[in-house]
C-alpha positions as CSV (number, residue, x, y, z in Angstrom):
1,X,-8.7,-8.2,-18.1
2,X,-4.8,-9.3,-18.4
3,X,-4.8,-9.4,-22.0
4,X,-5.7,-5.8,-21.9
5,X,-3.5,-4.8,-19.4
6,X,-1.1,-6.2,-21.5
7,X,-1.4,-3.8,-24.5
8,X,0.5,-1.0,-25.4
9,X,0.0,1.9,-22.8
10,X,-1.3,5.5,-23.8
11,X,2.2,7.2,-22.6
12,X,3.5,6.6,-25.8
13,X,6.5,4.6,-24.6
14,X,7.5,0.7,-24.8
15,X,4.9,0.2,-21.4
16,X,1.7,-1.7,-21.3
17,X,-1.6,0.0,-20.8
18,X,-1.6,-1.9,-16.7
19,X,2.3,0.1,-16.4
20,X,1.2,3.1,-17.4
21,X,-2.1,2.8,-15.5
22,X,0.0,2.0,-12.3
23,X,2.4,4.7,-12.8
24,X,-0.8,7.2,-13.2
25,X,-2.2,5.6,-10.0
26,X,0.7,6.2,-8.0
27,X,1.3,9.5,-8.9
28,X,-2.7,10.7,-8.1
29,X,-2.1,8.8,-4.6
30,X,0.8,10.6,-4.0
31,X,-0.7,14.0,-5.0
32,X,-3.5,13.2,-2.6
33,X,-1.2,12.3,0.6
34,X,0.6,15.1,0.2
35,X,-2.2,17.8,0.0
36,X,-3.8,15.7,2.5
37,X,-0.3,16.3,4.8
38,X,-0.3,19.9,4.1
39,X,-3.8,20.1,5.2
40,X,-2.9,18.5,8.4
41,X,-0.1,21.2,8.8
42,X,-2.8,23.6,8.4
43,X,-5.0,22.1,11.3
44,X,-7.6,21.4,8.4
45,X,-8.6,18.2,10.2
46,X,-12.2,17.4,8.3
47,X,-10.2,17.7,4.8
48,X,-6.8,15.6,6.3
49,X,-8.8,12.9,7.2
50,X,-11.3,12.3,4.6
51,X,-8.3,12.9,1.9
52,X,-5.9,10.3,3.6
53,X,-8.5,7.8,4.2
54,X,-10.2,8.1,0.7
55,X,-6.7,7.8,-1.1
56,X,-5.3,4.9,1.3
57,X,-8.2,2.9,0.9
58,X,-8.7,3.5,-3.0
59,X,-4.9,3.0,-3.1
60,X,-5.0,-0.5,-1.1
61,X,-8.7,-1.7,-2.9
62,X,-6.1,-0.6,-6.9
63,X,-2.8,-2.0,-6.0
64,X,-4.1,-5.1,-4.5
65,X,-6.6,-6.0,-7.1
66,X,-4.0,-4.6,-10.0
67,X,-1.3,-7.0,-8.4
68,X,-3.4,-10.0,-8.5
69,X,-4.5,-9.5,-12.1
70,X,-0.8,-8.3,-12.8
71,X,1.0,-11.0,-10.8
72,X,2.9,-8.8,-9.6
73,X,4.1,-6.4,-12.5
74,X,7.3,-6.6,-13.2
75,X,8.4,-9.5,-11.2
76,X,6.2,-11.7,-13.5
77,X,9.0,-11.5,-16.3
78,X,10.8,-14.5,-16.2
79,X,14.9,-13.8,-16.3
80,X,16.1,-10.6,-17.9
81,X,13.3,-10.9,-20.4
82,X,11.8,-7.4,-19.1
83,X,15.2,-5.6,-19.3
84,X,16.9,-4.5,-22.3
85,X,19.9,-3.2,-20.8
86,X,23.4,-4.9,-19.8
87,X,24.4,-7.4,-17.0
88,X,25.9,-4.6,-15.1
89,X,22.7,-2.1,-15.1
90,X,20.5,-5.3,-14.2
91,X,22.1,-6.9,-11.8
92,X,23.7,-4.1,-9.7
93,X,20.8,-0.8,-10.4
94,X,17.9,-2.4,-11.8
95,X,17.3,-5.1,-9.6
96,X,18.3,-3.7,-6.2
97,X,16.2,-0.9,-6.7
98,X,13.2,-3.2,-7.9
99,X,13.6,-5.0,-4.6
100,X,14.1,-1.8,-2.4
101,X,11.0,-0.9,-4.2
102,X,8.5,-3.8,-3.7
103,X,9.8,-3.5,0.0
104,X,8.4,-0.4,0.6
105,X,5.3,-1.5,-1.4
106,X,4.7,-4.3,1.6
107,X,5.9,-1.2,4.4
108,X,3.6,1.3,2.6
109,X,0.5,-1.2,2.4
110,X,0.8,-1.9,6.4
111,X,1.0,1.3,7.0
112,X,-1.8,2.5,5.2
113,X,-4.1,-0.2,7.4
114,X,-2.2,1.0,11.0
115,X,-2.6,4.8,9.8
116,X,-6.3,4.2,8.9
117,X,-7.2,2.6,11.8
118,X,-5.0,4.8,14.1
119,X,-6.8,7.8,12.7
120,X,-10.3,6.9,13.7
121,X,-8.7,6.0,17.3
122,X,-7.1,8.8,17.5
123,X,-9.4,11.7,16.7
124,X,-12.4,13.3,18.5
125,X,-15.1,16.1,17.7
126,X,-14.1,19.5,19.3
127,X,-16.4,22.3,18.7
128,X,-17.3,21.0,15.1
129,X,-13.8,20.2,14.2
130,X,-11.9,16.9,14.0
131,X,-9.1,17.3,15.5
132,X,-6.4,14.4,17.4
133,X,-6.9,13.3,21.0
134,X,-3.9,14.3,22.9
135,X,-4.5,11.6,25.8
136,X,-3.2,8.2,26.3
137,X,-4.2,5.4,23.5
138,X,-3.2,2.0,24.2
139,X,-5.0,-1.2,23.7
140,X,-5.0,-4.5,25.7
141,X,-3.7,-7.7,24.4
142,X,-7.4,-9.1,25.3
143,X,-8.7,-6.8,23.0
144,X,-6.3,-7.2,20.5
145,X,-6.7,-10.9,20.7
146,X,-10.8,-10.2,20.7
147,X,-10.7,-8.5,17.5
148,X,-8.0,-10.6,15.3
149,X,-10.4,-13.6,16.2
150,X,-13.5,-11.8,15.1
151,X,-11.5,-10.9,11.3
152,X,-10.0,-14.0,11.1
153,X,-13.5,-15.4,11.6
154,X,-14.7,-13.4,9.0
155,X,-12.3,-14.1,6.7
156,X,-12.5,-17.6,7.2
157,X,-16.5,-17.4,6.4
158,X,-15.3,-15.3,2.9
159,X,-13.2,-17.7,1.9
160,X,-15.8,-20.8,2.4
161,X,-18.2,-19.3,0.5
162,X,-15.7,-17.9,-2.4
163,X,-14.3,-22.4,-2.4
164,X,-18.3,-23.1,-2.6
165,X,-19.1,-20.6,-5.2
166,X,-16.0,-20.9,-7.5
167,X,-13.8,-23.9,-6.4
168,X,-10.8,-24.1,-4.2
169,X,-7.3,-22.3,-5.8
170,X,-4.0,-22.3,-3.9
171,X,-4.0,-18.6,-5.0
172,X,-7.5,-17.0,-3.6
173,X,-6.0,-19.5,0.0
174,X,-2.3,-17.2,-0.2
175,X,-4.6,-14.3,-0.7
176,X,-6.5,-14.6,2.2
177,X,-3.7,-15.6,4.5
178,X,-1.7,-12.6,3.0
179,X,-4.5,-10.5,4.7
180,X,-4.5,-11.8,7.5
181,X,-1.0,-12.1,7.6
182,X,-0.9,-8.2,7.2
183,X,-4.1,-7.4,9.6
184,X,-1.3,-9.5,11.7
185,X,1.7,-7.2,11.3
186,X,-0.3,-4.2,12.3
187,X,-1.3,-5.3,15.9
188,X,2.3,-6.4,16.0
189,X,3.4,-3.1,15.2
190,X,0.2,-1.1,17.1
191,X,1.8,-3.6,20.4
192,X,5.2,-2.4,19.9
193,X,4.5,1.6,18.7
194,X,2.1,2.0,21.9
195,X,4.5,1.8,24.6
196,X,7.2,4.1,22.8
197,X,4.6,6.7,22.1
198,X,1.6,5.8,24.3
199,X,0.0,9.4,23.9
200,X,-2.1,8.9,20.5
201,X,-1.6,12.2,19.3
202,X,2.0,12.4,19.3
203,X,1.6,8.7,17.8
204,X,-0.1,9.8,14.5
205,X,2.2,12.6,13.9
206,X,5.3,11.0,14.3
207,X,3.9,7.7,12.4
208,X,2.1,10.1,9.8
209,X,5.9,11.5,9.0
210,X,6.8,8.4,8.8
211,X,4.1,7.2,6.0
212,X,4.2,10.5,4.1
213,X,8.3,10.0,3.6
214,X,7.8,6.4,2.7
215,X,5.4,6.7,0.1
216,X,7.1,9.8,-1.6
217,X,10.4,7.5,-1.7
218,X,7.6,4.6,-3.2
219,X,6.7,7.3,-5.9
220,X,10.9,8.1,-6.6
221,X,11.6,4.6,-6.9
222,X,8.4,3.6,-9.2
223,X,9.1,6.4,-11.1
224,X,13.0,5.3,-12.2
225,X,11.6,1.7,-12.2
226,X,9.4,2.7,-15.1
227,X,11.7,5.0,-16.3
228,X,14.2,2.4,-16.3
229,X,11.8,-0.5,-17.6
230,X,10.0,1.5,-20.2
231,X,12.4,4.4,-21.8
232,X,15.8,3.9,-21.4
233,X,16.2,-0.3,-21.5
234,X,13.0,-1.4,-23.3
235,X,13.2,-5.4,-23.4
236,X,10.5,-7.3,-24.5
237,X,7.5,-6.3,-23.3
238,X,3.8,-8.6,-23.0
């Protein structure tokens, strides 16, 4: 599978086939999330919901097993191997956007968990339509704790049976803890984000914003990344 990801892409330009099939997937996510926003603007609940949780989840179940294969797409060049253009471009524009990038990657993939789950929590069934609950949605820290045990639990179990089956790797450990270090970062944030906006309606709107602009700035900054990478300082690439 990384050998082929590693051939020449079908854009025609100096990217491999995993660039260009990143760049396609991010550009079908984005599409999706915003249709799937205007449809929420429209009070078209059944077609918002099942749009943004189909394209988070297909996003989080690509990126995630794209990065592993990948490790980590660009980042895996070692130096300025990757980067045909000066000192000046790489150091000062190429690799500050890179890093602004991959932060939002990490911001956009928590997100996409807390949205997920905040949309289920959030909605009810009103006269045949979904629409959100405007009422008071807050969680205790005994249930919080109650559920981060249970997935931490279940994790643990996966990752047994994946050491049994396959043998133990440093990398399949960091990928579980990742996880959980993420499933983590949401409770964190869901502990935080309930007491500034404890009604759940007002919560998913706000926080929806807040998702759509972050991932339409991910699809900007991917975009001159590859731009950048693949068209206008090619380097040596595979």
């Amino acid at each position: 599978m990384l050998e082929w990801l590693k051939q020449p892409g079908f854009y025609g330009t100096h990217a491999t086939i995993g660039a260009d099939l990143s760049q396609s997937m991010a550009t079908l996510f984005t599409v999706l999330f915003v249709i799937g926003w205007f449809q929420a603007k429209r009070r078209q609940g059944h077609t918002h919901h099942w749009l943004m949780l189909g394209g988070m989840v297909a996003m989080l179940g690509f990126f995630t097993s794209y990065y592993l294969f990948r490790q980590l797409g660009v980042l895996a060049f070692e130096g300025k191997e990757g980067f045909g253009g000066s000192d000046f471009m790489y150091h000062k524009v190429f690799i500050p956007l890179l890093t602004f990038h991959i932060t939002l990657v990490v911001i956009g993939l928590v997100m996409a968990v807390y949205m997920i789950v905040l949309g289920f929590r959030a909605q009810v069934m009103a006269s045949g339509k979904r629409i959100l609950r405007d009422a008071l949605l807050q969680t205790s820290w005994t249930k919080m704790g109650t559920i981060l045990g249970g997935i931490t639990a279940v994790l643990l179990l996966l990752f047994t049976s994946r050491v049994v089956t396959s043998g133990f790797s440093t990398r399949k450990l960091m990928v579980y803890l990742g996880l959980l270090f993420l499933i983590g970062i949401v409770f964190a944030i869901e502990v935080a984000i309930q007491r500034i906006w404890p009604n759940g309606e007002r919560r998913h709107r706000v926080l929806g914003r807040f998702t759509m602009i972050i991932y339409c700035i991910l699809f900007v900054t991917g975009s001159i990344t590859y731009t950048m990478l693949y068209i206008l300082y090619p380097g040596k690439i595979g």
